[in-house]
C-alpha positions in Angstrom: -3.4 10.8 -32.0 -2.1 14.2 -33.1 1.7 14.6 -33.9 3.4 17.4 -32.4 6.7 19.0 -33.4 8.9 19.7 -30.7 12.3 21.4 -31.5 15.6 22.1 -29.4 15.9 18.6 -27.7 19.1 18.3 -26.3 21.0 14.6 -26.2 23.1 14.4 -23.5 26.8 12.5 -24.1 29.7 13.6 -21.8 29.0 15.3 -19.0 30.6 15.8 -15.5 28.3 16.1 -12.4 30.3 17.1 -9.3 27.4 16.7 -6.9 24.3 15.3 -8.7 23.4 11.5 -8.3 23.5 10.3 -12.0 21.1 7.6 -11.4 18.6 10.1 -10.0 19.0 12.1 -13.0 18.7 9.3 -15.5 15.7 8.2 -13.9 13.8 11.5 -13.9 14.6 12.3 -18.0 14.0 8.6 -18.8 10.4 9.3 -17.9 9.4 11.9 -19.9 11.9 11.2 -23.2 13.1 8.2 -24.7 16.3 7.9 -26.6 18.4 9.5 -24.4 16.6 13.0 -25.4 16.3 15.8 -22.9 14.2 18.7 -23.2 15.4 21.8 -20.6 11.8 22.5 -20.6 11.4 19.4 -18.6 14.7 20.2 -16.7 13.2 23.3 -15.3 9.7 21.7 -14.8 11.3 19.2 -12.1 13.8 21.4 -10.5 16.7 21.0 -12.4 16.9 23.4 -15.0 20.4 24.2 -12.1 21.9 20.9 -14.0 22.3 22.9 -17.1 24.1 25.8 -15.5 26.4 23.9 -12.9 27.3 21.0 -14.7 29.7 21.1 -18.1 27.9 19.3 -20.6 28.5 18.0 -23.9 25.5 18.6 -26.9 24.9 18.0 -30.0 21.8 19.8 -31.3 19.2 16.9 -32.9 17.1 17.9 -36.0 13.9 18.2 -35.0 12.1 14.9 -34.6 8.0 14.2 -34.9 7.2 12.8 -31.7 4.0 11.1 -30.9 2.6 12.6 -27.1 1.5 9.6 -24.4 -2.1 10.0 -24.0 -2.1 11.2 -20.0 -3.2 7.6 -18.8 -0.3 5.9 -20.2 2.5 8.5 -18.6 0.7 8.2 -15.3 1.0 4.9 -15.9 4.2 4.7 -16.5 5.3 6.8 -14.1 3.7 4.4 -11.3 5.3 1.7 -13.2 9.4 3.6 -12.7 8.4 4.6 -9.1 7.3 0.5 -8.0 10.9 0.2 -9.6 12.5 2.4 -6.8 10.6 0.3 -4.3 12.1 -2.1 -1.9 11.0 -5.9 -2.7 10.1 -8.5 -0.4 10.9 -12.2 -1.3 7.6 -13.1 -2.6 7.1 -10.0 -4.6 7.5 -11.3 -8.1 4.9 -14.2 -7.0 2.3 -11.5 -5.9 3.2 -9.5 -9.7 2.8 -13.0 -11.3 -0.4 -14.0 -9.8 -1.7 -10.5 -10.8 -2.3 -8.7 -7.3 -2.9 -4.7 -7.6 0.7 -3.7 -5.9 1.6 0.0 -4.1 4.0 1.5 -1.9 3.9 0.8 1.8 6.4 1.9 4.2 9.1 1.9 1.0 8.2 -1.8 -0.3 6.1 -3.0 -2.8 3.3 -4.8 -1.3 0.3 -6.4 -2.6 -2.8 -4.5 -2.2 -5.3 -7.2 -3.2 -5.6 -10.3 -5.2 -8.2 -10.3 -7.9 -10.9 -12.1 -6.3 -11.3 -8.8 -4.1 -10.8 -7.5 -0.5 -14.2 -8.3 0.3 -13.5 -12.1 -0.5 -10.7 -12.1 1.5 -12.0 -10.5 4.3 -14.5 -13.3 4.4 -11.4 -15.9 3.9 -9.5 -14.9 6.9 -13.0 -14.7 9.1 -14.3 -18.0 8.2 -11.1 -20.4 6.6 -7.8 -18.9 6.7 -5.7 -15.9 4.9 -2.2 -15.7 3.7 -0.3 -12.7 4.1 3.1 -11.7 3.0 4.5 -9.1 5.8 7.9 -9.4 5.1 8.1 -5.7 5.4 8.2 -5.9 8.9 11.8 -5.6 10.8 13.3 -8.0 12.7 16.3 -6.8 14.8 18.3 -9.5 17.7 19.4 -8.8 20.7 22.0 -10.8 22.2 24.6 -11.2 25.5 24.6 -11.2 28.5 22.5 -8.1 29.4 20.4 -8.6 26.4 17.1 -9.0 29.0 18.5 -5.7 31.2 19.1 -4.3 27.7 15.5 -4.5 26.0 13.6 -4.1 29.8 14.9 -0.1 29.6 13.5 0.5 25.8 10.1 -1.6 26.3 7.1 -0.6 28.6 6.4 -4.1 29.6 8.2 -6.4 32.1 10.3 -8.9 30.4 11.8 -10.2 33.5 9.7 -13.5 33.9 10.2 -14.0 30.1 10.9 -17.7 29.4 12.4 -19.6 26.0 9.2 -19.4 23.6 7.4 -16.4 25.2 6.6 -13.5 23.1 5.6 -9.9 24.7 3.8 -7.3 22.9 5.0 -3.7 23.9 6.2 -0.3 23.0 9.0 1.2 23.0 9.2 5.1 23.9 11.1 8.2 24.2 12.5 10.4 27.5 9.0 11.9 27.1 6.9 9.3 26.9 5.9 10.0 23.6 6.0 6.2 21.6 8.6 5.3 18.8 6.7 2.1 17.8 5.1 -0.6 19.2 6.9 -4.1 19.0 7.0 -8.1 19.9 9.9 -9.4 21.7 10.6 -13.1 21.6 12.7 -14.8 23.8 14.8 -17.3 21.5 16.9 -18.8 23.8 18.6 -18.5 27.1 21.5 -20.2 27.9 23.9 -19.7 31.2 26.2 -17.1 29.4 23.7 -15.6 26.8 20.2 -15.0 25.9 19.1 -14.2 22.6 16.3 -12.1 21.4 14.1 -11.2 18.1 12.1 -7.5 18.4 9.9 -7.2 15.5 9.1 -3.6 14.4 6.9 -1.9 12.0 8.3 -1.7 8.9 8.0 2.3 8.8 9.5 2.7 12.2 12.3 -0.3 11.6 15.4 2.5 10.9 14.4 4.3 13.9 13.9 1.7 16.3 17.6 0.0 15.4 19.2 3.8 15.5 17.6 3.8 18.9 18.2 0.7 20.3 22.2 1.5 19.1 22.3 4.6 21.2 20.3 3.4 24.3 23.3 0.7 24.1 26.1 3.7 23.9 24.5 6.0 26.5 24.4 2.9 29.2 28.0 1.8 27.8 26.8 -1.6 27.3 29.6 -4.0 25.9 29.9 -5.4 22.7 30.0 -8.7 25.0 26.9 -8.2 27.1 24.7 -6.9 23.9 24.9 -7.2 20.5 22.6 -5.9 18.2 21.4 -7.5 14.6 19.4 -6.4 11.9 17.9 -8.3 9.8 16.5 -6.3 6.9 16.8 -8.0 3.8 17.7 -11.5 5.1 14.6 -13.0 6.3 11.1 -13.4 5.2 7.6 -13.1 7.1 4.3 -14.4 6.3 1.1 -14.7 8.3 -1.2 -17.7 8.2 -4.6 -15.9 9.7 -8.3 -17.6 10.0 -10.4 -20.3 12.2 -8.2 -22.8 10.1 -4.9 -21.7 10.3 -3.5 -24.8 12.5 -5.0 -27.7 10.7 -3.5 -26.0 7.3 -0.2 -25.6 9.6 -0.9 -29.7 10.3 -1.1 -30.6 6.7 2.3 -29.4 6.2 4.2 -32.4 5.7 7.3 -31.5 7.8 6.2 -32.8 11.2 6.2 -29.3 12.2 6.4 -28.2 16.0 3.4 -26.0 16.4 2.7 -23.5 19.3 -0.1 -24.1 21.6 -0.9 -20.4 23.6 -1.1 -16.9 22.1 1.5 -15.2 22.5 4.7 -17.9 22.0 6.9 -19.1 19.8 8.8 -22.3 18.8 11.8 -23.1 16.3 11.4 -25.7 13.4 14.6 -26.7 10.9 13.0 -28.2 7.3 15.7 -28.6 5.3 18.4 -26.7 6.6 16.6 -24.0 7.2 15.8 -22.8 10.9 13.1 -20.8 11.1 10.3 -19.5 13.6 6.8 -19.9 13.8 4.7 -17.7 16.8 0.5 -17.9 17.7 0.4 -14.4 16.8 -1.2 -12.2 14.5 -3.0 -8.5 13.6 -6.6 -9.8 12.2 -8.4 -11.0 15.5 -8.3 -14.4 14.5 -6.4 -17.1 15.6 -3.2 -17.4 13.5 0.9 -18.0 13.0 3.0 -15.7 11.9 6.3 -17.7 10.3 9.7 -16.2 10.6 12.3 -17.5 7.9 15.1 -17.0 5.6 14.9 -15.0 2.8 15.6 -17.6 0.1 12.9 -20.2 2.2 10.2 -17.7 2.0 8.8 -18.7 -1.7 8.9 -22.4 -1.0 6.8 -21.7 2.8 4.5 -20.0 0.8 3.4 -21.9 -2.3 3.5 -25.1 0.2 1.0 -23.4 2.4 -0.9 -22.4 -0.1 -0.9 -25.7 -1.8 -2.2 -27.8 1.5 -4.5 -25.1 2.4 -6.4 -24.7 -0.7 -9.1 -27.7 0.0 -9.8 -25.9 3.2 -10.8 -22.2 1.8 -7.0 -20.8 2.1 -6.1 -17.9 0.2 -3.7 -15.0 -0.7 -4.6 -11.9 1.0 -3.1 -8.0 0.7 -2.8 -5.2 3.0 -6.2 -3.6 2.4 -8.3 -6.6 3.9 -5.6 -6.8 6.8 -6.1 -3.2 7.5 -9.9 -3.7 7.4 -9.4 -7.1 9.8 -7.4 -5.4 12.4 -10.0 -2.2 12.3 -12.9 -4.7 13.2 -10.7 -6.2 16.0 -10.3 -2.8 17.3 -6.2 -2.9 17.3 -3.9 0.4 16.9 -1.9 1.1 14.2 1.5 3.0 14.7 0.7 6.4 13.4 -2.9 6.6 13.3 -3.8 5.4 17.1 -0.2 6.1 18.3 2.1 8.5 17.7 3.7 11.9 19.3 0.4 13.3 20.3 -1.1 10.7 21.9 1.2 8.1 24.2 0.1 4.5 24.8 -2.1 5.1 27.7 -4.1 7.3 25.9 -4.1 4.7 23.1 -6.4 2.6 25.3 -3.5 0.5 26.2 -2.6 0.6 29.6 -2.0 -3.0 29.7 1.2 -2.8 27.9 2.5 -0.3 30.2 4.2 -2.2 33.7 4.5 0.9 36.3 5.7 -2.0 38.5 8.9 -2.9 37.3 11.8 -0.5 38.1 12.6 1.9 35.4 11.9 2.1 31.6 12.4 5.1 29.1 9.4 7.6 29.2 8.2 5.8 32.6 7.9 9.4 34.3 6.1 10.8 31.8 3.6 8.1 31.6 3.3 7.9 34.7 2.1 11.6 35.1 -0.5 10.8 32.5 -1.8 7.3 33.9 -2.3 9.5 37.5 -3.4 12.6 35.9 -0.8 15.2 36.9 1.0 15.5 33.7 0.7 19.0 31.7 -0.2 17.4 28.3 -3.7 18.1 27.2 -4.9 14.7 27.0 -7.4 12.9 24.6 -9.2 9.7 25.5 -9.3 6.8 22.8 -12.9 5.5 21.6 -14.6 3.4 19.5 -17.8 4.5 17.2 -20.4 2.4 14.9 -23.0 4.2 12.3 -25.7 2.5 11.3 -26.1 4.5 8.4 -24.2 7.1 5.7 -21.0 7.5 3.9 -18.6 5.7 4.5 -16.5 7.7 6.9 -12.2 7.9 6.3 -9.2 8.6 8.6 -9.2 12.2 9.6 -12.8 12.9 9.5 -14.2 15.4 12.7 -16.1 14.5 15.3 -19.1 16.7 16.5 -21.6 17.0 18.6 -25.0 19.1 19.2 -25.3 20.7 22.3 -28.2 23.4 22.4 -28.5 23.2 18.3 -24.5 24.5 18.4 -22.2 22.3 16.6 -19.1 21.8 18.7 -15.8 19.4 17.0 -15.1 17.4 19.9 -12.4 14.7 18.1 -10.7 13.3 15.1 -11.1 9.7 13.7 -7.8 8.0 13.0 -8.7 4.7 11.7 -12.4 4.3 9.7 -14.5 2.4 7.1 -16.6 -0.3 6.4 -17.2 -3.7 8.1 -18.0 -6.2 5.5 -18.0 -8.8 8.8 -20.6 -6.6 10.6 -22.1 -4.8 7.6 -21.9 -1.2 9.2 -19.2 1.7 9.2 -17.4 1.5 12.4 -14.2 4.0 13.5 -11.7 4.6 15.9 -10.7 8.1 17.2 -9.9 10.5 20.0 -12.5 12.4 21.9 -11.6 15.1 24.9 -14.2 13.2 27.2 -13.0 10.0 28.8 -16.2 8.1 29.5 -18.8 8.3 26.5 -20.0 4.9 26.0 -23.2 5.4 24.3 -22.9 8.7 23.4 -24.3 10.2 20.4 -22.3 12.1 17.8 -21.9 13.3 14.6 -19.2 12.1 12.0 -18.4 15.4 9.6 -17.6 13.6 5.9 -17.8 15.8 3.1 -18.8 18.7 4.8 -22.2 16.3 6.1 -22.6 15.3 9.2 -23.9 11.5 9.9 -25.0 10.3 13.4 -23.0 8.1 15.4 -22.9 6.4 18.6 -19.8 5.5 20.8 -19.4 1.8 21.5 -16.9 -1.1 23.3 -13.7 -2.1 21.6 -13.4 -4.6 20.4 -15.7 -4.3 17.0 -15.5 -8.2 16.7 -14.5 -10.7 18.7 -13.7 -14.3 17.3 -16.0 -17.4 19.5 -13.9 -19.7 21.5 -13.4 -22.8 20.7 
C-alpha cells in the first residue's frame, strides 16, 4: 500500500452552525477522515465547501500527517456500512445481522435480503414447506369511533359495509383522480354498539402518505375526534409472515393453544403472555400462509419460537428477494411497479377490488370513466408474458413486436425475472392492446430482442387441498 502525504487538513474544534444539522455534517467528514480531520477538498467535493465560508470556525493548522489511502473496496464498504446506520430498524434486525443475512435499504429500513443458504433455497422452502419472513416494515394505522366504517368506506375502493369482527378486505385507496396512493388490508378488529375499531396495513414506502391522507380526508368531512380517531403504529409493533404448504401445522406446534384462522382473508386475536396480538390467513407468495401482527418487544420471541417448532418440518428464514420472486410467480402487483399514477387499479388488472356498487368513494368518477371507456386518459392494458428462452429479462425492459419486418415498442415490463418454480423467465407489463393472449413479442434486453409469448395470470397457482 503506498503512503501518500497529504497536507493542510484542517481539525475542526469550536464552531457555530446557524443552519446546518451538525449530525449531518459529522456524518459526512467521519467517512472520509478519521480523527476528527477535515480536508476542504472533501468539503467542496460533497457540496459543502459553503460550511467554510458561512459558518465561523475555529482551526488549528495540523502538521502534516502520513496517511495510509483505503484501498476503494474498503471505503465503499464502509460507506454502505455508515448508510445501513441511517436506516430505520425493525425488531428482528440484529437477529437477521447475527445470523449473517446480506441486509439493504428498502423503503428506509434495513431488511434482510437473503440468508446464506440462497434465494433459490428459499424459494423452494416457501413452495414446498414453509418460509419465514420479517415485514415489519409494513405500516399499521387504526381507525376507530363511531364512523370509523363510514370513515375508511370513502378512502378504499371496496365495500366495507358487510364487514364483520375477523374479516379482512384487500383494497386501494385513491386520489380525486383516480390515480392510486397505495393498495391496503383493512381488518375489522372489533365492533361494539358505540365503536368499531380498525387496522389498515400499508406499504411501507407509502405508510407517511397514506396516514397524512387519511388525517385530511378526516378534516375535509369534519369528522370528530369522537366518531374517528386515527393511530399510527410505526415503531410499536412487529410483523412477520409464516408462508408455505406447512404454515398451519407449524402455527399448531406452537405451544400456546393458539386460535388459528380458518378462511383467507380473516383474522383472529390471541393474548400469550400479556401480549395481544393478531394473526390473519393472508399473505403475498401464493401460498397458503399467516401473517402475525404483535408488539414490538414480542416480535423476537414469535420469531425464534416459530422457527424453533418449524424446523423438523423444512421451515426457514427468508428475505425480500425470494418474496419478490414468490409474488412475481403468483402474478400479484406491487405498488409502484404495476400501480402507480400512470396506471389506476383497473388497468392493474384489478377490477375486482374496485365496488362501482356502493355509493361514493374518492376517485370513483374517474374510475368509472375508465372501467366504461369514456375517460380521456390514454389507457394501457396489464399482461402477463413467459420466454422460453434468453436473458433474463429486468423491470423496465421494452416490449416489441414485428409487424411487416418493422419493429414497433408496444409496452414496458414492470415486474421480471426468473422462475426457479417454473424454470423459465416470466414478466409482467403494460401493453396498448387489451386482448393478446397468445400473442408473440419481443422482449428488448441489452439492446437484443428475445421472443416472448403473452399468457394467463396467474404464473403459478398452489393445488387445493
Amino acid at each position: 500500500m503506498k503512503n501518500l502525504q497529504r497536507p493542510n487538513l484542517l481539525k475542526i474544534k469550536k464552531f457555530e452552525i446557524p443552519t446546518l444539522d451538525v449530525g449531518i455534517f459529522f456524518t459526512l467528514s467521519d467517512r472520509r477522515e478519521s480523527n476528527g480531520f477535515v480536508s476542504p477538498e472533501f468539503l467542496a467535493k460533497v457540496g459543502l465547501h459553503f460550511f467554510l465560508k458561512s459558518c465561523l470556525i475555529h482551526t488549528d493548522i495540523v502538521e502534516t500527517e502520513t496517511i495510509r489511502r483505503r484501498p476503494k473496496r474498503a471505503m465503499a464498504r464502509r460507506r454502505r456500512e455508515m448508510k445501513m446506520i441511517e436506516l430505520l430498524k425493525t425488531p428482528l434486525t440484529d437477529w437477521h445481522i447475527a445470523n449473517g443475512a446480506k441486509m439493504a435499504e428498502f423503503a428506509g429500513y434495513s431488511m434482510p435480503i437473503n440468508y446464506p443458504s440462497g434465494a433459490l433455497k428459499e424459494i423452494h422452502a416457501v413452495r414446498n414447506f414453509a418460509g419465514l419472513f420479517d415485514i415489519s416494515h409494513m405500516r399499521p394505522i387504526f381507525v376507530e369511533g363511531t364512523e370509523a366504517r363510514k370513515f375508511l368506506d370513502l378512502i378504499d375502493t371496496r365495500d366495507l359495509s358487510l364487514m364483520k369482527v375477523g374479516d379482512a378486505r384487500y383494497g386501494i385507496v385513491c386520489n380525486e383522480n383516480g390515480e392510486p396512493l397505495d393498495d391496503i388490508i383493512v381488518y375489522l378488529l372489533s365492533e361494539e354498539k358505540d365503536s368499531e375499531r380498525f387496522l389498515v396495513i400499508a406499504n411501507a414506502s407509502n405508510g407517511t402518505k397514506i396516514y397524512e391522507h387519511l388525517c385530511r380526508v378526516k378534516s375535509e368531512n369534519k369528522f370528530s375526534r369522537r366518531t374517528v380517531t386515527l393511530a399510527d403504529g410505526l415503531g410499536f409493533y412487529g410483523f412477520v409472515s409464516l408462508q408455505g404448504p406447512k404454515a398451519e401445522e407449524i402455527l399448531k406446534k406452537v405451544p400456546h393453544n393458539l386460535i388459528i384462522p380458518k378462511k383467507s382473508y380473516s383474522c383472529v386475536t390471541n393474548v400469550v403472555r400479556g401480549y395481544r396480538f393478531l394473526i390473519a390467513k393472508t399473505g403475498y407468495t401464493g401460498e397458503e400462509g399467516f401473517e402475525i401482527l404483535c408488539p414490538k418487544n414480542a416480535t423476537d420471541h414469535i420469531w425464534t419460537s416459530l422457527l424453533n417448532v418449524g424446523k423438523s418440518s423444512g421451515l426457514i428464514p427468508c428475505g425480500l428477494a425470494s418474496r419478490d420472486t414468490l409474488r412475481l410467480e403468483a402474478g400479484m402487483p406491487l405498488f409502484g411497479h404495476e400501480m402507480d399514477k400512470e396506471h389506476d387499479p383497473i388497468s392493474a388488472g384489478l377490477p375486482w377490488a374496485v365496488n362501482f356498487g356502493k355509493m361514493f368513494f374518492i376517485g370513483k368518477d374517474e374510475l368509472l370513466k375508465v372501467s366504461n371507456g369514456t375517460s380521456k386518459k390514454s389507457r394501457e392494458y396489464f399482461h402477463a408474458f413467459v420466454m422460453d428462452k434468453g436473458r433474463v429479462p429486468r423491470h423496465g425492459d421494452l416490449i416489441v413486436q414485428n409487424i411487416g419486418g418493422i419493429e414497433h415498442k408496444i409496452g414496458k415490463l414492470t415486474s421480471a425475472g426468473f422462475s426457479p418454480t417454473l424454470g423459465k423467465n416470466i414478466a409482467m407489463g403494460y401493453l396498448d392492446c387489451q386482448r393478446a393472449i397468445g400473442l408473440e413479442v419481443f422482449i428488448e434486453i441489452g439492446g437484443k430482442l428475445y421472443p416472448a409469448t403473452v399468457t394467463e395470470r396467474p404464473f403459478y397457482k398452489r393445488e387445493k387441498k
